[in-house]
PDB file with one MODEL, atoms N, CA, C and O in Angstrom:
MODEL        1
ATOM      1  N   UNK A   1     -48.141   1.434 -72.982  1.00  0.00           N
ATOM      2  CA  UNK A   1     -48.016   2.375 -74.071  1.00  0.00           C
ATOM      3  C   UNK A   1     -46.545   2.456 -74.474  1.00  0.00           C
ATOM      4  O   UNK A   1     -45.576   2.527 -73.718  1.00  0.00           O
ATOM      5  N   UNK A   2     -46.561   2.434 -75.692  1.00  0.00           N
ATOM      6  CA  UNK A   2     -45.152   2.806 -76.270  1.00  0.00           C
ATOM      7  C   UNK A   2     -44.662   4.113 -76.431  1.00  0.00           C
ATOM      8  O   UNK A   2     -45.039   4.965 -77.236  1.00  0.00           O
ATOM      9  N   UNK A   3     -43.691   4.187 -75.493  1.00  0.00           N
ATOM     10  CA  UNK A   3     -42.839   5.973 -75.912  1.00  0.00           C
ATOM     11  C   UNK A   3     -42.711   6.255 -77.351  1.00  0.00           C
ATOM     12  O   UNK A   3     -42.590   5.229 -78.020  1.00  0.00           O
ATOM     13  N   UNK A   4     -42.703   7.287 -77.975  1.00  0.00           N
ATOM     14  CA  UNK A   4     -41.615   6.814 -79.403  1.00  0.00           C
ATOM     15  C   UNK A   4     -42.406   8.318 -79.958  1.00  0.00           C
ATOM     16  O   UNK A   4     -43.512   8.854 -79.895  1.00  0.00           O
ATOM     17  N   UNK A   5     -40.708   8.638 -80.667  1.00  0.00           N
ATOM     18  CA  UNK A   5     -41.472  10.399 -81.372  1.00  0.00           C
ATOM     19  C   UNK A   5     -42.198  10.690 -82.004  1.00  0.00           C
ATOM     20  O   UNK A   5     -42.282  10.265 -83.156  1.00  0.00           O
ATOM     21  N   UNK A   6     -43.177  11.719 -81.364  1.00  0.00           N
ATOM     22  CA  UNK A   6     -44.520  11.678 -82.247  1.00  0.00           C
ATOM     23  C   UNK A   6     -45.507  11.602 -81.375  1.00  0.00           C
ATOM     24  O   UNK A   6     -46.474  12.354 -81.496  1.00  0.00           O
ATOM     25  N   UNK A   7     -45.435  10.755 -80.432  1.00  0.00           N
ATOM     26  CA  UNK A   7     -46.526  10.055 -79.594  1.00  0.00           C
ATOM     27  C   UNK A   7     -47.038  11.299 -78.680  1.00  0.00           C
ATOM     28  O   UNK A   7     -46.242  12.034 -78.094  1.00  0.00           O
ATOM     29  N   UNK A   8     -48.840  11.503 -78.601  1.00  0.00           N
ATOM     30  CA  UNK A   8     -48.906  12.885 -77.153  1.00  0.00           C
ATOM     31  C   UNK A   8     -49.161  11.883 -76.259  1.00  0.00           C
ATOM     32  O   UNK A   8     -49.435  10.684 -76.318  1.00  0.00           O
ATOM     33  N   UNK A   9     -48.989  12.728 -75.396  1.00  0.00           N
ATOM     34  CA  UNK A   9     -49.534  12.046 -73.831  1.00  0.00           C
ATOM     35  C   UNK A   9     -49.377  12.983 -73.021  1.00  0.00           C
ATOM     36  O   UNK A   9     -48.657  13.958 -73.235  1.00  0.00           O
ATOM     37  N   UNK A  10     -50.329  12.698 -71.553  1.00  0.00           N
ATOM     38  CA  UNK A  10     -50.509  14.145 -70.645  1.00  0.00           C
ATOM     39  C   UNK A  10     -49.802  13.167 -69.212  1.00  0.00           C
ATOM     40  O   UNK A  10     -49.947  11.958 -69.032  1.00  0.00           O
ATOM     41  N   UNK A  11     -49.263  13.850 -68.601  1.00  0.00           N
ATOM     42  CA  UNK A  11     -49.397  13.439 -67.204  1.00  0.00           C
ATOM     43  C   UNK A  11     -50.049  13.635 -66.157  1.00  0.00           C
ATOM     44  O   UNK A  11     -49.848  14.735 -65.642  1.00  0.00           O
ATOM     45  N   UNK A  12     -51.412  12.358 -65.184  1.00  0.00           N
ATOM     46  CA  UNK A  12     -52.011  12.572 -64.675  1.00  0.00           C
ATOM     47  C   UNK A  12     -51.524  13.811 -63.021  1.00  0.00           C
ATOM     48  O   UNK A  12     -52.124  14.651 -62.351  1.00  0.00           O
ATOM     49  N   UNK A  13     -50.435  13.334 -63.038  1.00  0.00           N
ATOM     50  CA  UNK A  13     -49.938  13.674 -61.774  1.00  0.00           C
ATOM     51  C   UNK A  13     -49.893  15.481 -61.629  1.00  0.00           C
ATOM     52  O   UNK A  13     -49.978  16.158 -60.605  1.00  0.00           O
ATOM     53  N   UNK A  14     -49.711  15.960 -63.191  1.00  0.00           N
ATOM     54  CA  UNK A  14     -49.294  17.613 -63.082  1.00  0.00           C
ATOM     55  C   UNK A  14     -50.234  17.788 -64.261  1.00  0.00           C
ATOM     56  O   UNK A  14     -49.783  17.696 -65.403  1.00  0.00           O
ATOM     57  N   UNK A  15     -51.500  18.032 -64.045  1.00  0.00           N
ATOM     58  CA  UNK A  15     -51.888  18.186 -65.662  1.00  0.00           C
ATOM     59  C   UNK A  15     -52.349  20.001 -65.911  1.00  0.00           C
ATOM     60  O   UNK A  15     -53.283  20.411 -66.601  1.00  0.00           O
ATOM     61  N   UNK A  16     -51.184  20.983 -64.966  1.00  0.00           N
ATOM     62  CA  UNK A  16     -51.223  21.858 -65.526  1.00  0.00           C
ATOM     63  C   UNK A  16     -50.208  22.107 -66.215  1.00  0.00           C
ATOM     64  O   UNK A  16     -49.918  23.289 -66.398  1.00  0.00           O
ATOM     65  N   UNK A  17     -49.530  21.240 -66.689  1.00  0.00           N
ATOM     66  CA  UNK A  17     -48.714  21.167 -67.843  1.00  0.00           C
ATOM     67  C   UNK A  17     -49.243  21.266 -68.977  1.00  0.00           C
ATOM     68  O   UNK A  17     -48.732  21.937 -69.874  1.00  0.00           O
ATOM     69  N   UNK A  18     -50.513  20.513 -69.123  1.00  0.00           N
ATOM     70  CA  UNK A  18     -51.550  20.598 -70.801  1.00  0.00           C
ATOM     71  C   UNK A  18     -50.262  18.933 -71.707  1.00  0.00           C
ATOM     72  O   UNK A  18     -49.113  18.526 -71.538  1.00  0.00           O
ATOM     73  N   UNK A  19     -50.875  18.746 -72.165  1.00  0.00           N
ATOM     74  CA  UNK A  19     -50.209  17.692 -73.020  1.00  0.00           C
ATOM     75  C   UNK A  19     -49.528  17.711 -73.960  1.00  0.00           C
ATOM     76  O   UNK A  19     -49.618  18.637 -74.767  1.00  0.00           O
ATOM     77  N   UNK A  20     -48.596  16.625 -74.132  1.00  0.00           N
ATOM     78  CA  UNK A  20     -46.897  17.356 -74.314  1.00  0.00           C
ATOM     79  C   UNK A  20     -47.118  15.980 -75.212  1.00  0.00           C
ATOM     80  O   UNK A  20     -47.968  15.102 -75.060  1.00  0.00           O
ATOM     81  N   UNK A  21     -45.770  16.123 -76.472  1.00  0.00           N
ATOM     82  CA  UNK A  21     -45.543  15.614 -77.190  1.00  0.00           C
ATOM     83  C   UNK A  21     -43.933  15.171 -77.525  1.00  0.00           C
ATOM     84  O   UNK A  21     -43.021  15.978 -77.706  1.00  0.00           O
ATOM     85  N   UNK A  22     -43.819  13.779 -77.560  1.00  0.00           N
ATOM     86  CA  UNK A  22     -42.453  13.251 -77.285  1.00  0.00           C
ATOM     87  C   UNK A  22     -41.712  13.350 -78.354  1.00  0.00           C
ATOM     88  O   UNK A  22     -41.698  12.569 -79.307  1.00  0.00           O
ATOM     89  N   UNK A  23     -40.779  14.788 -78.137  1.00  0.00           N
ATOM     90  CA  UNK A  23     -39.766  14.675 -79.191  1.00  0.00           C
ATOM     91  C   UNK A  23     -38.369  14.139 -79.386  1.00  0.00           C
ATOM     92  O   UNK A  23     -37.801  14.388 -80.450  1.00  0.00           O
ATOM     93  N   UNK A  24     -37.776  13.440 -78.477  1.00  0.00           N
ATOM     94  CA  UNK A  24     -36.499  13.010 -78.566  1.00  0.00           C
ATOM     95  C   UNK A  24     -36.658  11.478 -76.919  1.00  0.00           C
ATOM     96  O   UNK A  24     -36.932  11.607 -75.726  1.00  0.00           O
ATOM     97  N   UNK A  25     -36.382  10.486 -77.610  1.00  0.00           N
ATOM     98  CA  UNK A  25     -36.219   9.286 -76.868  1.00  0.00           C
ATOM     99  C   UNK A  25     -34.692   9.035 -76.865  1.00  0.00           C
ATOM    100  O   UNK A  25     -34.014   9.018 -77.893  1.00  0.00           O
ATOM    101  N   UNK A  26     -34.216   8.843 -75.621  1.00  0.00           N
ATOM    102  CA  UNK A  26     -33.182   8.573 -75.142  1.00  0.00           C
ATOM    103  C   UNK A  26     -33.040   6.589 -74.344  1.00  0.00           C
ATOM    104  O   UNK A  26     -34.023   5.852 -74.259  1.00  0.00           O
ATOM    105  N   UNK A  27     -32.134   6.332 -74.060  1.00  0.00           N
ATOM    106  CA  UNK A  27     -31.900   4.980 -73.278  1.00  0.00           C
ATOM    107  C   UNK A  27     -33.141   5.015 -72.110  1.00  0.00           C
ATOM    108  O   UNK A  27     -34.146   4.307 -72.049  1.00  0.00           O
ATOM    109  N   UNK A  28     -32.708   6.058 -71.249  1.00  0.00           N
ATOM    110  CA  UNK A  28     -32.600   6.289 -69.671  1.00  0.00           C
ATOM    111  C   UNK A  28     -34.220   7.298 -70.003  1.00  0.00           C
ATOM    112  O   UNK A  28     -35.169   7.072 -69.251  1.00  0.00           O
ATOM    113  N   UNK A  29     -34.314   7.898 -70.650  1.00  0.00           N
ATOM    114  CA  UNK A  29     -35.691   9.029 -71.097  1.00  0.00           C
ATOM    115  C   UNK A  29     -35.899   9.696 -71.817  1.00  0.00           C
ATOM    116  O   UNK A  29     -34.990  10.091 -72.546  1.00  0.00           O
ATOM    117  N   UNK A  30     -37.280  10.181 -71.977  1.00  0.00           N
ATOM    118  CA  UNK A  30     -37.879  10.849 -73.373  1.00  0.00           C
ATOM    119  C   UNK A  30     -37.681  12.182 -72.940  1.00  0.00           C
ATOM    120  O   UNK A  30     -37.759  12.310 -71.718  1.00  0.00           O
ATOM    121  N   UNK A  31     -37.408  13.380 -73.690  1.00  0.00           N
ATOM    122  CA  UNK A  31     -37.699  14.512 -74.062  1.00  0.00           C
ATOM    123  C   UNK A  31     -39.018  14.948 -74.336  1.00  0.00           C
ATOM    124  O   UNK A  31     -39.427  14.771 -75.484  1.00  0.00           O
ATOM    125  N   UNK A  32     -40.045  15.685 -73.191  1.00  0.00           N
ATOM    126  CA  UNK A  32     -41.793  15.982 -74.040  1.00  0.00           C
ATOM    127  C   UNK A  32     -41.930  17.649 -73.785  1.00  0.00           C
ATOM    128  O   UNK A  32     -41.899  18.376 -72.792  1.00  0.00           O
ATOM    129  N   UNK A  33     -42.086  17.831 -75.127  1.00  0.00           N
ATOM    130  CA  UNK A  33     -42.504  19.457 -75.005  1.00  0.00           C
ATOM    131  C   UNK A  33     -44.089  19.417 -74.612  1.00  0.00           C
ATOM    132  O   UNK A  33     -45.011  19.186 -75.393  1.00  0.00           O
ATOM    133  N   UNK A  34     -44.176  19.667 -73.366  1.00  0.00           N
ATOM    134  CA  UNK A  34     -45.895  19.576 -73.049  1.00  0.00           C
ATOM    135  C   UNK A  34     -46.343  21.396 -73.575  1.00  0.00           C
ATOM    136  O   UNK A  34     -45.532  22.245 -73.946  1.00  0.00           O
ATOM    137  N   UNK A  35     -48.183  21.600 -73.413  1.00  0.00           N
ATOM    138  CA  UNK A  35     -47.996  22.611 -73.884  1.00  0.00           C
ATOM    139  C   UNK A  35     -47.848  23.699 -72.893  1.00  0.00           C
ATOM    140  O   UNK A  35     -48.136  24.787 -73.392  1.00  0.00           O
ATOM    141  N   UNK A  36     -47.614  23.740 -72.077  1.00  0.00           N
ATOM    142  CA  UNK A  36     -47.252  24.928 -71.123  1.00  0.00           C
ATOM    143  C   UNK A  36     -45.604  25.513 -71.860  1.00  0.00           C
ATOM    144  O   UNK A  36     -45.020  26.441 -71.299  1.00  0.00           O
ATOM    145  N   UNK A  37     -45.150  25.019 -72.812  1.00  0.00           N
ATOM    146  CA  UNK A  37     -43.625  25.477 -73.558  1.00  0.00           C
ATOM    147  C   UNK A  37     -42.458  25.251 -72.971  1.00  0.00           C
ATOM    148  O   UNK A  37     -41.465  25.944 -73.191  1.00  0.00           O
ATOM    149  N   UNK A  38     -42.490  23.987 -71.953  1.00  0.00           N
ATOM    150  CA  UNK A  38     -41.771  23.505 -71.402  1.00  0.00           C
ATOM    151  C   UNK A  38     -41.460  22.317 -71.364  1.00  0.00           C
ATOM    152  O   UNK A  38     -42.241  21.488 -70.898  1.00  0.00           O
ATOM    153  N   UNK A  39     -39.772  21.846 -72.040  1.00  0.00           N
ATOM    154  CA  UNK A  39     -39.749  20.759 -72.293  1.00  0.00           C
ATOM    155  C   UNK A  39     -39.267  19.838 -71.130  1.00  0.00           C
ATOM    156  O   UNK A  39     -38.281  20.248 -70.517  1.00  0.00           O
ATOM    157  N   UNK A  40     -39.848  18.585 -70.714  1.00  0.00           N
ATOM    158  CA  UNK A  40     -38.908  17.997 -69.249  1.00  0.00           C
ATOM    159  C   UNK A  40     -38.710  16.766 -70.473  1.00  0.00           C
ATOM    160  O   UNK A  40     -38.931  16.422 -71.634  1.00  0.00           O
ATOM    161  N   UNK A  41     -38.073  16.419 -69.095  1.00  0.00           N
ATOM    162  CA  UNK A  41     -37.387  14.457 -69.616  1.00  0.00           C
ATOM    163  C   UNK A  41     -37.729  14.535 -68.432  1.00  0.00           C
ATOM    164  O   UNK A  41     -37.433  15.174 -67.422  1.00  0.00           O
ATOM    165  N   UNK A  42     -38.884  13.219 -68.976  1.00  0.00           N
ATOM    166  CA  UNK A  42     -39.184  11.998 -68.380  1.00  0.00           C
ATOM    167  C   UNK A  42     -38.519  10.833 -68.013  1.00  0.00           C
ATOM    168  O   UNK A  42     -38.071  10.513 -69.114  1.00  0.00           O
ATOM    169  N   UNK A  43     -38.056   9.784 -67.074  1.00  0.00           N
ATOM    170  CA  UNK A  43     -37.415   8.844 -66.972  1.00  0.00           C
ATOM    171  C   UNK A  43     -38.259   7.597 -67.057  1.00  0.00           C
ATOM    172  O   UNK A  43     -39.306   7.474 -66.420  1.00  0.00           O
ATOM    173  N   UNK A  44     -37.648   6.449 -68.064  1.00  0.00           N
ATOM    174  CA  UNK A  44     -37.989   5.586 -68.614  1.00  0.00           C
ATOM    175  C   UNK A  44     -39.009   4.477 -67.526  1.00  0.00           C
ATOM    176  O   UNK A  44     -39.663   3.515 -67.929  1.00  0.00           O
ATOM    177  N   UNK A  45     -38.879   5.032 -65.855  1.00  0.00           N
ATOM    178  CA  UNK A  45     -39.239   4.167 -65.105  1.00  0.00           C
ATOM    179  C   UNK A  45     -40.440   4.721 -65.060  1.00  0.00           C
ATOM    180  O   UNK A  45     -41.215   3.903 -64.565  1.00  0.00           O
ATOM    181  N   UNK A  46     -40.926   5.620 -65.310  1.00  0.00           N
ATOM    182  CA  UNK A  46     -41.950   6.670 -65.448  1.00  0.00           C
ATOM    183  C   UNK A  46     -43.113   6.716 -66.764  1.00  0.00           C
ATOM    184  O   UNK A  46     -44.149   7.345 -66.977  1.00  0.00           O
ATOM    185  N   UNK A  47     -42.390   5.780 -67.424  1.00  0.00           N
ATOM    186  CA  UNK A  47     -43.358   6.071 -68.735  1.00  0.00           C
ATOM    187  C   UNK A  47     -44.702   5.487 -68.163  1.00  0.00           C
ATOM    188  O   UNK A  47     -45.643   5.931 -68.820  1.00  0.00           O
ATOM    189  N   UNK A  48     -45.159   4.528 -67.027  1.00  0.00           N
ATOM    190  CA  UNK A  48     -46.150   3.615 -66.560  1.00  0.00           C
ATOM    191  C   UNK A  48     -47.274   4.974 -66.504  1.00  0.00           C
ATOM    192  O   UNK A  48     -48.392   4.949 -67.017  1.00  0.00           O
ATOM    193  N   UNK A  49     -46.815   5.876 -65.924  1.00  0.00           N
ATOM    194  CA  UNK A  49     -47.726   6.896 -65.503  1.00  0.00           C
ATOM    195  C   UNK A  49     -48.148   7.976 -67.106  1.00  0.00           C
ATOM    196  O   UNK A  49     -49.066   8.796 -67.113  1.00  0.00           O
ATOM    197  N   UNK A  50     -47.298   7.713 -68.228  1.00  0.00           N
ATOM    198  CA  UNK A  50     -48.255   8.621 -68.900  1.00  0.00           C
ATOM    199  C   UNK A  50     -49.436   8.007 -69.730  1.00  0.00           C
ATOM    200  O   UNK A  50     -49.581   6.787 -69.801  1.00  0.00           O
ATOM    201  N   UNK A  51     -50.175   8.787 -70.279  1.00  0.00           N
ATOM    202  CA  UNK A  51     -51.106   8.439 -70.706  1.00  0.00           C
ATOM    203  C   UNK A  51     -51.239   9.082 -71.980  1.00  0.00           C
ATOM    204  O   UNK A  51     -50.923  10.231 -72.287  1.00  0.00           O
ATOM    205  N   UNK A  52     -51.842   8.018 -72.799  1.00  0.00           N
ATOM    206  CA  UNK A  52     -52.004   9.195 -74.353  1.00  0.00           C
ATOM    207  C   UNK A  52     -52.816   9.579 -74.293  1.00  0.00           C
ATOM    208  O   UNK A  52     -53.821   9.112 -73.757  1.00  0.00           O
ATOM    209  N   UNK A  53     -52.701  10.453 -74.757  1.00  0.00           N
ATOM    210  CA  UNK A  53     -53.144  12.043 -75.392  1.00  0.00           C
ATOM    211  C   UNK A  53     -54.522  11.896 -76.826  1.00  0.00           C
ATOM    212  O   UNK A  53     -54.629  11.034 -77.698  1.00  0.00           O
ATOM    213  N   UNK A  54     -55.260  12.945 -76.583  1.00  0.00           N
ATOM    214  CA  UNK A  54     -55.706  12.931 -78.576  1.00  0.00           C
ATOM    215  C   UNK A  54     -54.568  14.139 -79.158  1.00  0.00           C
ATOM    216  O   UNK A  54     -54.278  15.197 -78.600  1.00  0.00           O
ATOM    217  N   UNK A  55     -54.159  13.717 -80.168  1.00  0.00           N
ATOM    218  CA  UNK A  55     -53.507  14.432 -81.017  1.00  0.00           C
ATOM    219  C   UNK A  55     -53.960  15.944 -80.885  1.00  0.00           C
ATOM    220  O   UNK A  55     -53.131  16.793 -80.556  1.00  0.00           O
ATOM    221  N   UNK A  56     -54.933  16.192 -81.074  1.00  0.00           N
ATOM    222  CA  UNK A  56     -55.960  17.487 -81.407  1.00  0.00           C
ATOM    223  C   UNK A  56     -55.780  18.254 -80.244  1.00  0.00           C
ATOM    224  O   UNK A  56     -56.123  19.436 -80.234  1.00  0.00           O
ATOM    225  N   UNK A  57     -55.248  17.679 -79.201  1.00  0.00           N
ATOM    226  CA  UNK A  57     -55.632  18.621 -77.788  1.00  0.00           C
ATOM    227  C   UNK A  57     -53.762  19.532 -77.548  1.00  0.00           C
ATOM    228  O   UNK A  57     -53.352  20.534 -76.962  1.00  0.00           O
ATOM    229  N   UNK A  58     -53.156  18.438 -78.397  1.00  0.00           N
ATOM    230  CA  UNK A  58     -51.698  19.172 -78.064  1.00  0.00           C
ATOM    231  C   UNK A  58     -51.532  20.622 -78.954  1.00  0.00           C
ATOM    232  O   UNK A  58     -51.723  20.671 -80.169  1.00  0.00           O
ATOM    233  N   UNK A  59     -51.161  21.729 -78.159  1.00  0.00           N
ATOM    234  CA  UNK A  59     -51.112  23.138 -78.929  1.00  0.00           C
ATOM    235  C   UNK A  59     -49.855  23.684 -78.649  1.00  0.00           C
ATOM    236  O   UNK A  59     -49.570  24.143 -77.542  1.00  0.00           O
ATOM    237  N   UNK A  60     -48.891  23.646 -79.852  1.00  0.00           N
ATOM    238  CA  UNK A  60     -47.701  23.874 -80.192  1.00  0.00           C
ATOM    239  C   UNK A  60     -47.346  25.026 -79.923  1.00  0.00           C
ATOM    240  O   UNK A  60     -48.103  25.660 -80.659  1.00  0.00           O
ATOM    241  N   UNK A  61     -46.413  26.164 -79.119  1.00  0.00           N
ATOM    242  CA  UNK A  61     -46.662  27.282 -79.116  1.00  0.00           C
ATOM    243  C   UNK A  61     -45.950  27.738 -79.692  1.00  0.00           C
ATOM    244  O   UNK A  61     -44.861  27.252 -79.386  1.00  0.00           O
ATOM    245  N   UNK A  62     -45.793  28.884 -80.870  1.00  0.00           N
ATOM    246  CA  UNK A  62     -45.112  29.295 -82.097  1.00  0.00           C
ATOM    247  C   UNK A  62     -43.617  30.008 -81.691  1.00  0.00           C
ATOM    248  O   UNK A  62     -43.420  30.980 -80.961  1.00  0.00           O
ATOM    249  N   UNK A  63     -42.751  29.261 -82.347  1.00  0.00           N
ATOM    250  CA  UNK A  63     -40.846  29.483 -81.609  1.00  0.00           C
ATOM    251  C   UNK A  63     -40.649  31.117 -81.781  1.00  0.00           C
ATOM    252  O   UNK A  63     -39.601  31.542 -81.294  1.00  0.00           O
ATOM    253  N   UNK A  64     -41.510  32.085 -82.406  1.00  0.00           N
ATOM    254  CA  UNK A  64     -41.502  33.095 -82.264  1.00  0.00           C
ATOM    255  C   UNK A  64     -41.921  33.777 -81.104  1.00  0.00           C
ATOM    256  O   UNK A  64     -41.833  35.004 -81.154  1.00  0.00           O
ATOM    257  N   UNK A  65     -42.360  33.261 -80.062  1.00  0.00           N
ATOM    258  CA  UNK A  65     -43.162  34.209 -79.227  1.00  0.00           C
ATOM    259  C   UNK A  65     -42.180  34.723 -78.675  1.00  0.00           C
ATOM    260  O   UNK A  65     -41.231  33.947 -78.563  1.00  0.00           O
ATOM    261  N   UNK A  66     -41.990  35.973 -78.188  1.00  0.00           N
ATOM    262  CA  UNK A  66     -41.478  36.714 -77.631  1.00  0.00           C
ATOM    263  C   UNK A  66     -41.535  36.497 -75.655  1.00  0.00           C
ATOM    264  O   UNK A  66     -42.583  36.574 -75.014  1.00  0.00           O
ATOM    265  N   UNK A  67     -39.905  36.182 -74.925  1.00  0.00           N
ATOM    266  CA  UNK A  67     -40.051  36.406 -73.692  1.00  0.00           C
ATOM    267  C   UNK A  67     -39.988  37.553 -73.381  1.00  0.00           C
ATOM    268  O   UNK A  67     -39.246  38.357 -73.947  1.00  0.00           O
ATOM    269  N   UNK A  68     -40.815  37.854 -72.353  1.00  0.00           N
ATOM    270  CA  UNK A  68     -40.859  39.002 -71.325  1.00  0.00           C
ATOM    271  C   UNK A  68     -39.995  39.015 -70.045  1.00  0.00           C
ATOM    272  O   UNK A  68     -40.194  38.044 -69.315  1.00  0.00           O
ATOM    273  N   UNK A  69     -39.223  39.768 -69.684  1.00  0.00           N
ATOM    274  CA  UNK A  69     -38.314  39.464 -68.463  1.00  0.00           C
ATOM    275  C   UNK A  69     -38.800  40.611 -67.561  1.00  0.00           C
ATOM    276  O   UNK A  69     -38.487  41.780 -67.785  1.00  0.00           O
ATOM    277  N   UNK A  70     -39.339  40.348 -66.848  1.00  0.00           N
ATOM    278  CA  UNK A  70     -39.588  41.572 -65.594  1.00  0.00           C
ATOM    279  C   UNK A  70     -38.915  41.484 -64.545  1.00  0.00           C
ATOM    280  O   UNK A  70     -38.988  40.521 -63.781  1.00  0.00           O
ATOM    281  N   UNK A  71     -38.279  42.342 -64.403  1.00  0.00           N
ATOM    282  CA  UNK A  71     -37.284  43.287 -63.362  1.00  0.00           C
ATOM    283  C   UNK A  71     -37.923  43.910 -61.887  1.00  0.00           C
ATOM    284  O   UNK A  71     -38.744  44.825 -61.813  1.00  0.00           O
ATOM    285  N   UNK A  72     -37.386  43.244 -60.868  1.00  0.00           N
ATOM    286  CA  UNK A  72     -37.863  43.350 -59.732  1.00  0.00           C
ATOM    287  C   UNK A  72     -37.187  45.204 -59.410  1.00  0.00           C
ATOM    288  O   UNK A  72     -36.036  45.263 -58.977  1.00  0.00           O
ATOM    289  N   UNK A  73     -37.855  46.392 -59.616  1.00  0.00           N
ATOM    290  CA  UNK A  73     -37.004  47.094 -59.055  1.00  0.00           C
ATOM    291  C   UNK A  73     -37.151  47.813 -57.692  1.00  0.00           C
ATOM    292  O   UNK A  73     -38.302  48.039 -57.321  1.00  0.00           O
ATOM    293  N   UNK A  74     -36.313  48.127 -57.050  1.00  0.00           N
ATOM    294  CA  UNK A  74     -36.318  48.818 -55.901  1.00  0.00           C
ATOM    295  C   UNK A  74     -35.463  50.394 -55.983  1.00  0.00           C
ATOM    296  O   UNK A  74     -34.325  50.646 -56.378  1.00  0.00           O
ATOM    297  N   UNK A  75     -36.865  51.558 -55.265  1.00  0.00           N
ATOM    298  CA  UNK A  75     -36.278  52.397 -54.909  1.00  0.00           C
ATOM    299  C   UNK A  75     -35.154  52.533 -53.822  1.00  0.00           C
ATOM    300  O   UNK A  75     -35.306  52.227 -52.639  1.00  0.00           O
ATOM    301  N   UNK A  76     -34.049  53.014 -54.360  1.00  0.00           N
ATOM    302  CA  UNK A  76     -32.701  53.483 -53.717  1.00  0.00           C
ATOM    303  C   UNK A  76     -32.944  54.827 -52.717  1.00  0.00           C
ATOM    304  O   UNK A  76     -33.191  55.887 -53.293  1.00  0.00           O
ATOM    305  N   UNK A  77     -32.890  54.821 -51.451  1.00  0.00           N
ATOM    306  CA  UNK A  77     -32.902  56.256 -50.781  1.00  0.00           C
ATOM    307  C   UNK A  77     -31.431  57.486 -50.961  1.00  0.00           C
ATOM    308  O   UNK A  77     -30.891  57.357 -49.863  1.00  0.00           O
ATOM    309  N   UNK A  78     -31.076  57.926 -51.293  1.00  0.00           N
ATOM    310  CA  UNK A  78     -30.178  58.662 -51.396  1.00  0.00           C
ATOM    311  C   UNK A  78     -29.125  59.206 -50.110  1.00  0.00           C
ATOM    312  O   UNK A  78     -29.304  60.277 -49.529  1.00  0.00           O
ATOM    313  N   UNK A  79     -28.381  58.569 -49.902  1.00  0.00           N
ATOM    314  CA  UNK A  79     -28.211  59.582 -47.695  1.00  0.00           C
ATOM    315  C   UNK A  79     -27.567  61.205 -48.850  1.00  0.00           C
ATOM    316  O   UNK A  79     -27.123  61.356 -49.988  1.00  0.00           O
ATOM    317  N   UNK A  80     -27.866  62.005 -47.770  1.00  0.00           N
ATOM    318  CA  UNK A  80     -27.357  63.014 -48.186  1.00  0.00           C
ATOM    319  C   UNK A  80     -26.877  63.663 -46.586  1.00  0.00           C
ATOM    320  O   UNK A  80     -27.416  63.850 -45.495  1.00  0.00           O
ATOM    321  N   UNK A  81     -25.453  63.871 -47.252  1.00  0.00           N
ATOM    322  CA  UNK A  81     -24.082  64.414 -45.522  1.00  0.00           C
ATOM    323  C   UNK A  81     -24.622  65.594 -45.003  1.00  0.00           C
ATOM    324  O   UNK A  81     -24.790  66.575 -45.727  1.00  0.00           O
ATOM    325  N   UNK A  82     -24.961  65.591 -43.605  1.00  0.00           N
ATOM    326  CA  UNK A  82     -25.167  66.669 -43.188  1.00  0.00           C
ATOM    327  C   UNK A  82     -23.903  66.727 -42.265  1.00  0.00           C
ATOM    328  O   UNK A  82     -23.295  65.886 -41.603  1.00  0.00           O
ATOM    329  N   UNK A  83     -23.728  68.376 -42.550  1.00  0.00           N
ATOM    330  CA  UNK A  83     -22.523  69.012 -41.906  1.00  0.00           C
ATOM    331  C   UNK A  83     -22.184  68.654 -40.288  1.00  0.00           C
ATOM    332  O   UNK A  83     -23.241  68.471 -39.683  1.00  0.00           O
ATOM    333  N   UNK A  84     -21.339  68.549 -39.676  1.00  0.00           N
ATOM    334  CA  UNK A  84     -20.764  67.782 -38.614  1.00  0.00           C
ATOM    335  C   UNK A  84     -20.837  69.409 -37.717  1.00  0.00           C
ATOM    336  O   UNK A  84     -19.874  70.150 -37.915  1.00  0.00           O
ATOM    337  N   UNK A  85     -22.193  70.024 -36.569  1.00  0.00           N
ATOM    338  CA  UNK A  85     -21.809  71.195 -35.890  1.00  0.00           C
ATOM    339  C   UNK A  85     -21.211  70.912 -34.817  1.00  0.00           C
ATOM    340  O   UNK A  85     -20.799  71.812 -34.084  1.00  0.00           O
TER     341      UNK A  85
ENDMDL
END
């Protein structure tokens, strides 16, 4: 299979990624926004393992979505000085 922008393809190895679409080809590797909204680079020794895709199955997720950052918090105990009798 030929890399080249434009092209989908899923990878068998992680396919809870969902299938990603190659937007930027480099020397050394491709750039694929798969649809989990995460883009990796792939290395060129690697292309053996992807596989194309149907067009129809790749789902773009809209550059608007809003991140959520959740905050691990922890209650603080307070010491409070008791007088020295």
């Amino acid at each position: 299979m030929i890399i080249k922008r434009g092209v989908v393809v899923s990878h068998p190895g992680a396919m809870e990624w969902g299938v990603g679409k190659v937007v930027e080809v480099e020397a050394m590797r491709a750039s694929i926004q798969f649809s989990d909204g995460i883009i990796r680079k792939i290395a060129a020794s690697h292309y053996s393992q992807l596989l194309q895709a149907d067009v129809a199955a790749f789902v773009e997720l809209p550059e608007n979505v809003p991140l959520v950052k959740v905050r691990a918090t922890t209650t603080r105990v307070k010491k409070v000085k008791q007088a020295v009798s």
